[in-house]
N, C-alpha and C positions, 0 to 999 in steps of 0.2 A: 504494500500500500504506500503510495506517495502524501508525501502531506506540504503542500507551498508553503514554506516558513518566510517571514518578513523578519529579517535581523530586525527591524525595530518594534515587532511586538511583543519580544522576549527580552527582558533586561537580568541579566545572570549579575547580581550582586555581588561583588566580589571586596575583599579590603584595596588597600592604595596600594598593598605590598606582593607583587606577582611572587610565586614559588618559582626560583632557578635550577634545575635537576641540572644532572653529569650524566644518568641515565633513564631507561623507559622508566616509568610509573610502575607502581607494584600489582596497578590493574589488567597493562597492557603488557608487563611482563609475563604472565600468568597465563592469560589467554597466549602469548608466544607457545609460551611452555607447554600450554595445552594442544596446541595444533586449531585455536578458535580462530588466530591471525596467520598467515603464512601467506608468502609470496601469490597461490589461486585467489585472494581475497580482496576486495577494495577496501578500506577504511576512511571514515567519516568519525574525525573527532569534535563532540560537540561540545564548547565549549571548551575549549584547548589551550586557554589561557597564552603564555606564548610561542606557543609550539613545538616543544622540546621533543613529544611524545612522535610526532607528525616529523622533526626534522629523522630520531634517531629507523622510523620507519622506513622512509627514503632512501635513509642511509642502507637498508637494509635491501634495498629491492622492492617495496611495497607500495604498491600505490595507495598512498594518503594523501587526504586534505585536512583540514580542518578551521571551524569559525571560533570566534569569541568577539563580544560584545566589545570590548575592550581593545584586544591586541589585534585580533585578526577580522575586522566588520566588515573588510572588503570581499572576503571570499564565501561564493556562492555556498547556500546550504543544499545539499543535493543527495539521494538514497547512494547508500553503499553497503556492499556484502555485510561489513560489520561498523557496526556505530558504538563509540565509546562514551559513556556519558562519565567521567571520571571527576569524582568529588565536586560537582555541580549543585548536585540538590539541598546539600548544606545551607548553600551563601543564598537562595533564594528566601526572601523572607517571607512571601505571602504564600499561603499555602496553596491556592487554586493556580495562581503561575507554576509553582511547583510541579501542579498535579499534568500540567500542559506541557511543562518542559519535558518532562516523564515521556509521555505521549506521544509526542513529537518526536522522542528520539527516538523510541520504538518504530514509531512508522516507517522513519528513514532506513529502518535496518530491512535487508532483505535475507539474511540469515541468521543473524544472533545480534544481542545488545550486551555487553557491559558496562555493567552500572556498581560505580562506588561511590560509598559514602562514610563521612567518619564515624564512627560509633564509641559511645558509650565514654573512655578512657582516652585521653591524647594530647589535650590541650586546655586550655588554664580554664579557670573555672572565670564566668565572664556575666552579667550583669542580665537577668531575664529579660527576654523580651521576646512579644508574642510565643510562638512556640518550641525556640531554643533562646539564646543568649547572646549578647552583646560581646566580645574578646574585650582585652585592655587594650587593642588597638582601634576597637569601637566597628569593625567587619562583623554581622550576621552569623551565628554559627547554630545549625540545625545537629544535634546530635542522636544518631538511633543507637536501639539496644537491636540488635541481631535481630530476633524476633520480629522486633517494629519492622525493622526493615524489609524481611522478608514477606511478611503479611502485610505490608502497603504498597510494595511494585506487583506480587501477585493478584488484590484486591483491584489496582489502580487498570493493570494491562491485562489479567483476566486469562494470565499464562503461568506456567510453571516457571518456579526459577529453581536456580542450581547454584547455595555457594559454594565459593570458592576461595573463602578466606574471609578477616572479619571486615566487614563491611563490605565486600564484594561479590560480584555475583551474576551467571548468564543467564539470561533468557534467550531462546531460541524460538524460529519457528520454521528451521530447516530440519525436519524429524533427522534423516541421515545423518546429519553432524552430530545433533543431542546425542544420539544413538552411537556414534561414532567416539566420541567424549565421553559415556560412560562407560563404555570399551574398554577405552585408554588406561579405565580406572580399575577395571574388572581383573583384564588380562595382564599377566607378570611380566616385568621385566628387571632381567638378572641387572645387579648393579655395574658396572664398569668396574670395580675394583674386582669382583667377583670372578667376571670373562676372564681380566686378566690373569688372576692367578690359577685359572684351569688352563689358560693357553700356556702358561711359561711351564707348568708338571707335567704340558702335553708333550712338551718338544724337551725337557732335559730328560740327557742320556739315560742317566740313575734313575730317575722317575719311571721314563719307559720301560727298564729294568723287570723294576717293579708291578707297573701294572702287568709287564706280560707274564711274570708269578702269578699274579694274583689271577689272572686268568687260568691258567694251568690249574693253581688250587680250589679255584673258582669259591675263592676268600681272598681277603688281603695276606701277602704272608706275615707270621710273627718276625722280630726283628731278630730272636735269633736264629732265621729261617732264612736271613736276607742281610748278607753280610756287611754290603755300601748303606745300611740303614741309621747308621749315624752321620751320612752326606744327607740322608733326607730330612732329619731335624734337626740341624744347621738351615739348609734354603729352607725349608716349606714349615718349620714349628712341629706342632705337638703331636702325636700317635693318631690322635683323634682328625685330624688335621689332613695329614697325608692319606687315610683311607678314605675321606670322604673325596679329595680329589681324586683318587686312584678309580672309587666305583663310581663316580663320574664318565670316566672313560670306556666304562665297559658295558657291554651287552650281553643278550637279550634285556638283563632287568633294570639298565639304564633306559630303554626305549620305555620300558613297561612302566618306568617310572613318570618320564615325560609327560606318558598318553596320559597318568592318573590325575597330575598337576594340570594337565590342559583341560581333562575334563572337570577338573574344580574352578578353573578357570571360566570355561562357558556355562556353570551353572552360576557361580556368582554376578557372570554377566547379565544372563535372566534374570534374577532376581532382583538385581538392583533395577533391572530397567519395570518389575513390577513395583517394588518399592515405590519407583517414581510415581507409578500412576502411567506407565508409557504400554501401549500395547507393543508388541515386539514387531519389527518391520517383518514385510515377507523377503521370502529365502533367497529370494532373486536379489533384494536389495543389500543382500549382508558382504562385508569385505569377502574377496575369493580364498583368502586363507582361512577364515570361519567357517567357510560353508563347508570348507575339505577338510577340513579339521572334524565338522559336525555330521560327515558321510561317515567320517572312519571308527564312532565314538558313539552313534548311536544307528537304531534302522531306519530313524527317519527324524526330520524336524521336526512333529508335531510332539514324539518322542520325548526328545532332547527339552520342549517348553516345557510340556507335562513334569518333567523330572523337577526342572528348573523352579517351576510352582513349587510342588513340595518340598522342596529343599528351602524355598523360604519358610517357609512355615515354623523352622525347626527354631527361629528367633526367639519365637517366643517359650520353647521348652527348656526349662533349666536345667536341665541335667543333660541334654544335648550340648550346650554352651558347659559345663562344667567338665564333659568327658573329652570335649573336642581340644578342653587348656590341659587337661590333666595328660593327655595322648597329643599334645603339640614337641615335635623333633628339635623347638627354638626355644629361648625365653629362661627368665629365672621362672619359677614354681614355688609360690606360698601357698600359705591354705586356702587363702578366699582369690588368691588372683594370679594373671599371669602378666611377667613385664618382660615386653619384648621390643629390641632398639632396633631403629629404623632396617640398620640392615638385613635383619632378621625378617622382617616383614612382611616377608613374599614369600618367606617360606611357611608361614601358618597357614592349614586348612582352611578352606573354601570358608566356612562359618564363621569364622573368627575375623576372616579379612569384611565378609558380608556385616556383621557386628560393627567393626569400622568405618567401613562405606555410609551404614547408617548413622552413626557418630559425626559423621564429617558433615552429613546434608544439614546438622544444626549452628555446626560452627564455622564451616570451609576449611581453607587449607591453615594451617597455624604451627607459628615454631614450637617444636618440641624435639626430643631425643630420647624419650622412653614413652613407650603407652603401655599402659596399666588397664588390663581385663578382669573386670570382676567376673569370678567362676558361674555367678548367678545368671549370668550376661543382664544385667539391667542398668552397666554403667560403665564407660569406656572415659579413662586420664588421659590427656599430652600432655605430659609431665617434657619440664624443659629446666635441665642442668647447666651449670655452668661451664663450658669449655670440657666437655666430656672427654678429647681423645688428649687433651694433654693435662687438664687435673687426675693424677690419683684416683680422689676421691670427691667428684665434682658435687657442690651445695645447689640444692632445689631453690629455683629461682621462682619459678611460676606453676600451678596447675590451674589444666582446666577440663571439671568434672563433667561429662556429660551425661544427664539421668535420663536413658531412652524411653523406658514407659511415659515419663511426664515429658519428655521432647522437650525440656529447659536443662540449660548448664549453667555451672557457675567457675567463677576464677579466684583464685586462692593467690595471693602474692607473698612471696618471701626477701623479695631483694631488699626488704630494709630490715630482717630479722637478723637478731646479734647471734640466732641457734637455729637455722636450719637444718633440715634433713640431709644425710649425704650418700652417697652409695659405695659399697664395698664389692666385692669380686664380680668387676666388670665385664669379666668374660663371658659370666653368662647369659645375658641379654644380647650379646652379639654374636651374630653369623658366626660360625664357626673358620669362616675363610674372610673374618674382617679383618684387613691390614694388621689391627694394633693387640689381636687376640691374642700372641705368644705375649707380648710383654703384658698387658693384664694378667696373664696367668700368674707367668713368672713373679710378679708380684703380689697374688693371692696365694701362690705357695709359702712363700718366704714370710704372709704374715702371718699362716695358718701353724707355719713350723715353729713362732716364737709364740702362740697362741693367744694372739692379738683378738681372732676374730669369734673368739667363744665369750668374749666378753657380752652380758645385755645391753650395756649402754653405751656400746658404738655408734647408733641410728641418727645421732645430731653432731653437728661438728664440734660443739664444747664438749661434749664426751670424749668424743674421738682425740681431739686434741689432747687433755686430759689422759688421756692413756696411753699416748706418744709420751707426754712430757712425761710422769710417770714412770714409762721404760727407756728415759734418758735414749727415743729415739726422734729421729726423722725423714720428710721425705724430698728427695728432692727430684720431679719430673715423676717415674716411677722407679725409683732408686731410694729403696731402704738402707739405711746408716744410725751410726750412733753421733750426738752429736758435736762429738767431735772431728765426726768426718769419717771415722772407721766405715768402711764398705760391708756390705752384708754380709760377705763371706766370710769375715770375722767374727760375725756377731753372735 
């Protein structure tokens, strides 16, 4: 739908002080990152202040324009593949131009809108007026809670939205891309750290060695079975380590493995896309590696949906959610939950990742580096630590709870607590092929051997500290010492 806009019946309020970026927006980053922008796409930024987002697009191959009342009132407002309304509806102060600006940028779009807005936490607390507040620079500032947000572009445009982080968020009304996007989100992808260190066990000698033992034994062999087995933890780390790369490379129950991973794969794809509220496109319209993938995997489409239904269902049973953490191959294991680090991630069961997927449609995308599964499944953490790969023992900066029966979350802040939480034997949350896993270990050895970690009251950093000073030790990077510098080996 086209809609004639008049630069001058839309006045986007803005303060006297334009925002100067170095890079894209974290809206139009995003949709980058998701495949909602790419080179097949026009962009129409509306309201683009002074064109940062529009130059670094260009820069990129993309055909952009974009208007602003302000910076840019010469250039035509015109439909485009994708329309960006990025942190606009704040600075409008009346709320029916609001609801018009909304509108208008939907119409322009002929495949998806991004629309951000601030929410909630970010900026100084600032003088009421009509339905947000005045800054101390005296600019308009409209601020949503998530929620709000969501429930007044779907209310206002009468469409499904999708976020994608806090305050942002797509609306579509090109079924194939929506569909295509929650694909993206459905379907695995191994991390780049991960390829890499299956490629480098593939191609060294001793590695090869080994796998073609293990094939022979059709096990990995012991290492006193395989004499160059102290060349392989030197390069590749720990026992655990080098057979997971080893049955990696081997068949039949490498394939077998795949097919099972792909087939959790395309049932979480269905189910997220019923979650949505999306019927599933037909067979003809699905990418060509789905469809082959869904010839090899079931007898038929109709099949593979059927299943797909039912396997949602199982969200709501709590002992399905409890056996799926308690039988997950990733993650540390407590009694009531499971925490597993990002890299991990793609390795949890179909259920657990579909628990997440629903988790994220409250909040979007958000930092964190550990998420915390309740075994009950009724509440998914992004928990977010400080400087995880190179603190030790990095302190709980922020969580944020999601309650999925009540479909609200809340945010817990720690960054001004003098006793944060902290985490101890980091290996276990992470991939077992993540870059930093030998040295976590090695350092969860070394506290387990001075019996650091049977203490209770490790869990907050003044404890922990306390129990360092205590055994006249410390740490430095992950390097236990006494503290006069003595090296572990001494201790």
């Amino acid at each position: 739908m086209n809609i004639a806009c008049n630069p001058g019946q839309i006045d986007i309020k803005r303060g006297q002080t334009a925002i100067t970026r170095r890079r894209h927006s974290k809206p139009v980053a995003l949709a980058l990152a998701h495949g909602i922008i790419d080179s097949s796409r026009s962009v129409f930024d509306y309201g683009c202040g002074r064109g940062e987002d529009v130059k670094y697009l260009t820069s990129a191959r993309i055909q952009a324009t974009g208007w602003d009342p302000h910076h840019q009132p010469e250039t035509p407002i015109s439909p485009a593949d994708v329309v960006n309304l990025g942190y606009v509806l704040n600075v409008i102060e009346d709320p029916d131009e609001r609801d018009e600006t909304l509108r208008r940028a939907f119409g322009l779009a002929r495949c998806a809108l991004v629309v951000a807005v601030r929410v909630e936490k970010g900026l100084d607390i600032g003088s009421e007026f009509s339905d947000g507040f005045l800054t101390s620079h005296g600019s308009f500032q409209k601020l949503y809670k998530q929620s709000e947000f969501k429930d007044y572009v779907e209310r206002l445009l009468s469409s499904r939205l999708h976020l994608v982080g806090p305050g942002i968020a797509y609306v579509f009304k090109d079924d194939l891309l929506e569909s295509s996007y929650i694909s993206s989100l459905s379907l695995r992808r191994v991390e780049a750290s991960r390829t890499q260190a299956i490629e480098d066990f593939s191609h060294d000698p001793v590695a090869i060695q080994f796998t073609q033992m293990a094939a022979a034994l059709g096990r990995p062999p012991l290492p006193n079975e395989f004499s160059p087995y102290p060349e392989l933890l030197t390069r590749f780390g720990s026992s655990d380590r080098i057979e997971r790369l080893a049955l990696r490379l081997l068949s039949p129950e490498t394939i077998q493995q795949s097919q099972n991973k792909r087939r959790d794969d395309i049932l979480t794809y269905i189910a997220m896309m019923r979650l949505q509220g999306l019927k599933p496109l037909p067979f003809h319209c699905l990418p060509e590696e789905l469809r082959a993938d869904i010839k090899t995997l079931w007898p038929s489409y109709s099949a593979a949906l059927q299943q797909g239904e039912a396997f949602l269902f199982q969200l709501g049973h709590s002992e399905s959610v409890r056996k799926a953490c308690q039988g997950s191959p990733v993650g540390k294991q407590l009694p009531e939950a499971l925490y597993v680090h990002p890299s991990a991630e793609e390795q949890l069961g179909a259920l657990l990742r579909l628990l997440i997927f629903a988790a994220r449609q409250l909040v979007g995308e958000v930092d964190y580096n550990i998420i915390k599964i309740s075994k009950d499944g009724r509440s998914i953490s992004f928990l977010h630590y400080n400087d995880f790969d190179q603190d030790a023992h990095p302190t709980l900066l922020r969580s944020i709870r999601v309650d999925l029966p009540r479909a609200v979350y809340s945010i817990r802040e720690y960054c001004t607590s003098t006793n944060p939480p902290l985490l101890h034997r980091k290996e276990t949350f992470v991939d077992p092929l993540y870059p930093g896993h030998k040295t976590f270990s090695d350092l969860t050895r070394q506290e387990e051997e001075l019996g650091l970690l049977s203490r209770p009251d490790i869990g907050t950093r003044q404890g922990w500290l306390a129990i360092l000073a205590e055994r006249n030790l410390t740490i430095t990077g992950h390097i236990l010492s006494n503290v006069d510098g003595t090296s572990e080996n001494s201790l």
